[in-house]
C-alpha positions in Angstrom: 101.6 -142.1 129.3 104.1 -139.7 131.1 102.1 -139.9 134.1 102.3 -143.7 134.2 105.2 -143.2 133.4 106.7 -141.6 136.1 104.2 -143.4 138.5 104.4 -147.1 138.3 108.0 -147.5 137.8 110.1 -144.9 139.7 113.1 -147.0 140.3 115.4 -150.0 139.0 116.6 -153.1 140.5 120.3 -154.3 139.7 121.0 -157.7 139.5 124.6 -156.4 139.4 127.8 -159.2 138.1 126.6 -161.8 140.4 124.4 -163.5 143.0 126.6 -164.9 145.5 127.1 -162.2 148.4 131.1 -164.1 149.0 131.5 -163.1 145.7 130.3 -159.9 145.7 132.5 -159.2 149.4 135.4 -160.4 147.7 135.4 -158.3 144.3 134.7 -154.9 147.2 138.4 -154.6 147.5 139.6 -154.9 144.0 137.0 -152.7 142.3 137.7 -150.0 145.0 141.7 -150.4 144.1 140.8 -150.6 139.9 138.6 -147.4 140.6 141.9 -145.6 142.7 143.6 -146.0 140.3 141.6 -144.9 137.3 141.1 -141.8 139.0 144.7 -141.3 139.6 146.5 -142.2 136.7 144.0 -139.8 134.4 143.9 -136.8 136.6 147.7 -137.1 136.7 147.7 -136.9 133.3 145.3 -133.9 133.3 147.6 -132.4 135.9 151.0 -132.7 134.1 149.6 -131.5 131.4 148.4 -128.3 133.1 151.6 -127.8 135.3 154.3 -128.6 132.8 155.3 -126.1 129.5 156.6 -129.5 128.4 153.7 -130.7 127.3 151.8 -127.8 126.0 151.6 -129.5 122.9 148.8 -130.2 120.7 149.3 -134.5 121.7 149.3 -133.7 124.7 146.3 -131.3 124.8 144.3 -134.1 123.0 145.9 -137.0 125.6 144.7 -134.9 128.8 141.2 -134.7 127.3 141.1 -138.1 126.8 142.4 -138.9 130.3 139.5 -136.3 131.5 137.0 -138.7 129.3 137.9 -141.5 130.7 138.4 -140.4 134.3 134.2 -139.5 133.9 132.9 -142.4 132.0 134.5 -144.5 134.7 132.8 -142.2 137.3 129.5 -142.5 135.7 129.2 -146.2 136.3 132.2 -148.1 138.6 131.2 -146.2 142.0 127.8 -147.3 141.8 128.8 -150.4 141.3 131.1 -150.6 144.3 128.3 -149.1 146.7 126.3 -151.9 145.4 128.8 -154.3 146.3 128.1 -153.9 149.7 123.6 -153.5 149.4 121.0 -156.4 149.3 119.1 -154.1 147.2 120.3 -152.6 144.4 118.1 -149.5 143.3 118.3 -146.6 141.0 116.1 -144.2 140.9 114.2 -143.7 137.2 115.7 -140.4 136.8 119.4 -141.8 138.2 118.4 -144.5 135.4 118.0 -141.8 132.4 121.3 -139.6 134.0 123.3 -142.5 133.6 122.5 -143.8 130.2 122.4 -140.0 129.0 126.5 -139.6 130.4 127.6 -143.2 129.4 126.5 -142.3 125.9 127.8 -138.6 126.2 131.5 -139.8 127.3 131.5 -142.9 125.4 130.4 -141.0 121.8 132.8 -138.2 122.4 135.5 -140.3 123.4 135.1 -142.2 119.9 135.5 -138.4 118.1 138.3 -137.6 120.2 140.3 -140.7 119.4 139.8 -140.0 115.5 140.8 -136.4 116.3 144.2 -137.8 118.0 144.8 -140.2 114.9 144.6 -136.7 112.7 146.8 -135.1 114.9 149.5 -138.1 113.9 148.8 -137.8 110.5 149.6 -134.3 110.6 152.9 -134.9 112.5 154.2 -137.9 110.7 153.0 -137.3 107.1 153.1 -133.4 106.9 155.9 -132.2 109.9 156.8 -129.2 108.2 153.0 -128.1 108.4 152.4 -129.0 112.1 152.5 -126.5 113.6 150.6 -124.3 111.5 148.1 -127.1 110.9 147.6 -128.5 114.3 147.3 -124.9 115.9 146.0 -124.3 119.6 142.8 -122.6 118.2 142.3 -125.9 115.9 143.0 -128.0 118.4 140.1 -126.5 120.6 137.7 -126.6 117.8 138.5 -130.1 117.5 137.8 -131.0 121.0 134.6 -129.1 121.3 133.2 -130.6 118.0 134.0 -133.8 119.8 131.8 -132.8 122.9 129.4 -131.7 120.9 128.8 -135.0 118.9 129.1 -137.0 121.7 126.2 -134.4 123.3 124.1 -135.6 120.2 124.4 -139.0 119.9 124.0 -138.5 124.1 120.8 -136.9 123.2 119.3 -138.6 120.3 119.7 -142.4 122.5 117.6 -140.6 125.9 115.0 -139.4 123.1 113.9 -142.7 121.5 113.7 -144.1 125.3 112.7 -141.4 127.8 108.9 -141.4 127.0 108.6 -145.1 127.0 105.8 -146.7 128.6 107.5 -148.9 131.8 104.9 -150.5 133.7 106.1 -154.0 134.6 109.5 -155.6 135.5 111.9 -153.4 136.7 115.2 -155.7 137.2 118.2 -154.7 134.7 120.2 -157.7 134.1 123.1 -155.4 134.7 125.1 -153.1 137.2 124.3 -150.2 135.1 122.0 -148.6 133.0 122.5 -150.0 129.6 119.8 -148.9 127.0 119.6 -152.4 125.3 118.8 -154.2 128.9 116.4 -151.0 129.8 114.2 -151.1 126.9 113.4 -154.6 127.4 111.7 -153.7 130.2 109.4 -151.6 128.8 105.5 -152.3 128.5 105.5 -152.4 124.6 107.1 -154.0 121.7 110.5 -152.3 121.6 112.3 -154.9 118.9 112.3 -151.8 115.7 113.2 -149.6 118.5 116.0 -151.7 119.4 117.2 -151.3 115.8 117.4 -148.1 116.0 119.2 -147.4 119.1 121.5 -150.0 117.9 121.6 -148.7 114.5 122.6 -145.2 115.9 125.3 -146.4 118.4 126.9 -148.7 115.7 127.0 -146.4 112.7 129.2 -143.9 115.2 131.5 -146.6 116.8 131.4 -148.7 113.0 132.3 -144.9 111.5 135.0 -143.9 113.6 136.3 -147.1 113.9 136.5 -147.2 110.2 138.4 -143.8 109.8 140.8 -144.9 112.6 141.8 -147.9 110.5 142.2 -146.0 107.2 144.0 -143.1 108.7 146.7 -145.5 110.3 147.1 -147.6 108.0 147.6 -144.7 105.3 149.8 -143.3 107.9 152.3 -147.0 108.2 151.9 -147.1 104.3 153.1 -143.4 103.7 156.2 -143.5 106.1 156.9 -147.4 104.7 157.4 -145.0 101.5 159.5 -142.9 102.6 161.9 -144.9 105.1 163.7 -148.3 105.4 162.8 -148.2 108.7 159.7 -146.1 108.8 157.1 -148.9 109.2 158.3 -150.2 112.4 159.5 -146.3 113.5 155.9 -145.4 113.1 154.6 -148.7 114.4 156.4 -147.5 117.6 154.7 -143.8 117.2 151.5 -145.1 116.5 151.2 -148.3 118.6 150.0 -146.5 122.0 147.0 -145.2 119.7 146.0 -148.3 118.2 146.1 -150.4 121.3 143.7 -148.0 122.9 141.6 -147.4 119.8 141.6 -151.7 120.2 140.5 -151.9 123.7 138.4 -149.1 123.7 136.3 -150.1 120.3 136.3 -153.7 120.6 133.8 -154.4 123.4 131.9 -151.3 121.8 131.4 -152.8 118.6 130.6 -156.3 119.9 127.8 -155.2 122.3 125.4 -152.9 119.9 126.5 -155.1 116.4 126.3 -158.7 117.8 123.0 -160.3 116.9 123.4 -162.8 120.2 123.0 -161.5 123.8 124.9 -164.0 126.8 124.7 -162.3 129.9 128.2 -163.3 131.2 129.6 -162.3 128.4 127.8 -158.7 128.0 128.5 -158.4 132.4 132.5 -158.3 130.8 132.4 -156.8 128.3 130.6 -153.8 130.4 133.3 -154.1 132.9 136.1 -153.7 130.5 134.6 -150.9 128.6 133.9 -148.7 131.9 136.1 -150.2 134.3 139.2 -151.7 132.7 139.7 -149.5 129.5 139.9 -146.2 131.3 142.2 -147.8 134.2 144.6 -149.2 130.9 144.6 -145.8 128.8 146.6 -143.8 131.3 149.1 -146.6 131.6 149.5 -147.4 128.4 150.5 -143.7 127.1 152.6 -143.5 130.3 154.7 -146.5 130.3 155.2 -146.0 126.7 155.7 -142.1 126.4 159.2 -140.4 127.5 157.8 -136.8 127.8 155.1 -138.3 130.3 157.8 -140.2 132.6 159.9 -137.2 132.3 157.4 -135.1 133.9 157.0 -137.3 136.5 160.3 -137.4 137.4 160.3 -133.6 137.1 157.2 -133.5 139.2 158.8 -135.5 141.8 162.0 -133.6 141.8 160.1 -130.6 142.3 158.5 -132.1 145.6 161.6 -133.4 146.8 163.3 -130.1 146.3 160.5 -128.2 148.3 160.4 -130.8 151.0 164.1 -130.3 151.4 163.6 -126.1 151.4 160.8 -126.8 153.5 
């Protein structure tokens, strides 16, 4: 089975977002510019965090590992994509096919662990300050980031497992610009529908679990401060809101691709795009137009530049 495997189908075909090669041409240019950026704005994050003593804090040691997420789940997926862009044929290799759905899921499931790890970090510093810092140590806060890898490495792992071995013999086109697991195993030379509930099954009781805890632990966290302060629901909407719009965008598509019973194309070809391609472009921007230690770091970053430029 291995064999044929390995012999009949050794590459993919993308149909990619769309037919029409105008189309294709124009959407080049703005995908290349969406990817810049995305790049950018995360790795600057990453940076300041590793150049500036003003943000060795555990937030900001969560916020640079998220950027790092981000910055490779878009990798995975958005330059192959582009590449494509510009190719009649739009191959992967079968191995280039299991890499990809092996890193989406690695990124994307530790990504979901890290963002429940940053809303206990804010329940530690709004509902217990006095304890932060002994709470939200730097050795805790690198436990909690590698038990985040480390899940996501599961999940990564248990998803390639139930497909890897599967017999594909026939068509070969994904519906798709990547290699999603639901489009993939429909191509397979067996009945794959109980499959399908398991892969599904796996992927939404993470997202559905996490997503879960996220909503408890803010909502506990508005309810506690609404306790304790006139003002303290709106003072930690404005804490919290930065988290919650990125747990949104980040969740959302998740949830509706592996728990939605109905598959329309156009609608899956988004919500792809916005999951690997918008989301980790909007994270970046969203902490930094909302966080004052993150533009003052810029401004001290660009200071610094200036200064040497003029000593220079």
């Amino acid at each position: 089975m291995e064999e044929a495997n390995q012999s009949v189908v050794s590459e993919f075909i993308f149909r990619g977002l769309c037919n029409s090669r105008e189309v294709q041409n124009f959407l080049l240019l703005p995908f290349s510019m969406l990817y810049l950026m995305t790049v950018v704005g995360n790795l600057l994050v990453v940076f300041l965090f590793i150049t500036d003593p003003h943000l060795h804090s555990p937030m900001y040691f969560l916020l640079a590992n998220l950027s790092f997420v981000d910055f490779c789940v878009s990798s995975v997926t958005t330059p192959k994509l582009i590449i494509d862009f510009l190719k009649e044929n739009k191959t992967i290799s079968f191995d280039g096919c299991m890499s990809q759905i092996l890193c989406v899921h690695f990124f994307g499931g530790s990504e979901m662990v890290l963002l429940v790890t940053m809303a206990y970090d804010r329940y530690v510093a709004i509902c217990k300050p006095l304890h932060y810092s002994s709470i939200m140590d730097r050795q805790k806060c690198i436990w909690l980031v590698l038990v985040s890898w480390a899940i996501g490495f599961v999940h990564a792992m248990s998803q390639l497992a139930m497909i890897l071995d599967l017999p594909f013999c026939g068509p070969r086109t994904v519906d798709s610009f990547f290699c999603d697991i639901p489009l993939v195993i429909k191509l397979a030379c067996m009945d794959t529908h109980t499959l399908g509930i398991l892969i599904n099954a796996d992927s939404g009781v993470l997202a559905t679990t996490c997503f879960i805890i996220l909503l408890i632990s803010y909502t506990y966290i508005l309810v506690t401060v609404r306790l304790h302060s006139k003002n303290g629901a709106s003072k930690a909407l404005s804490t919290c809101t930065a988290h919650i719009t990125v747990v949104l965008l980040f969740f959302g598509p998740c949830i509706f691709i592996y728990l939605w019973p109905l598959s329309i194309t156009w609608v899956d070809k988004f919500l792809a795009v916005f999951y690997t391609v918008i989301t980790p472009l909007l994270n970046p921007a969203i902490y930094t137009l909302r966080n004052k230690d993150i533009r003052n770091a810029i401004k001290r970053l660009i200071s610094q530049h200036m200064d040497s430029k003029d000593n220079f």
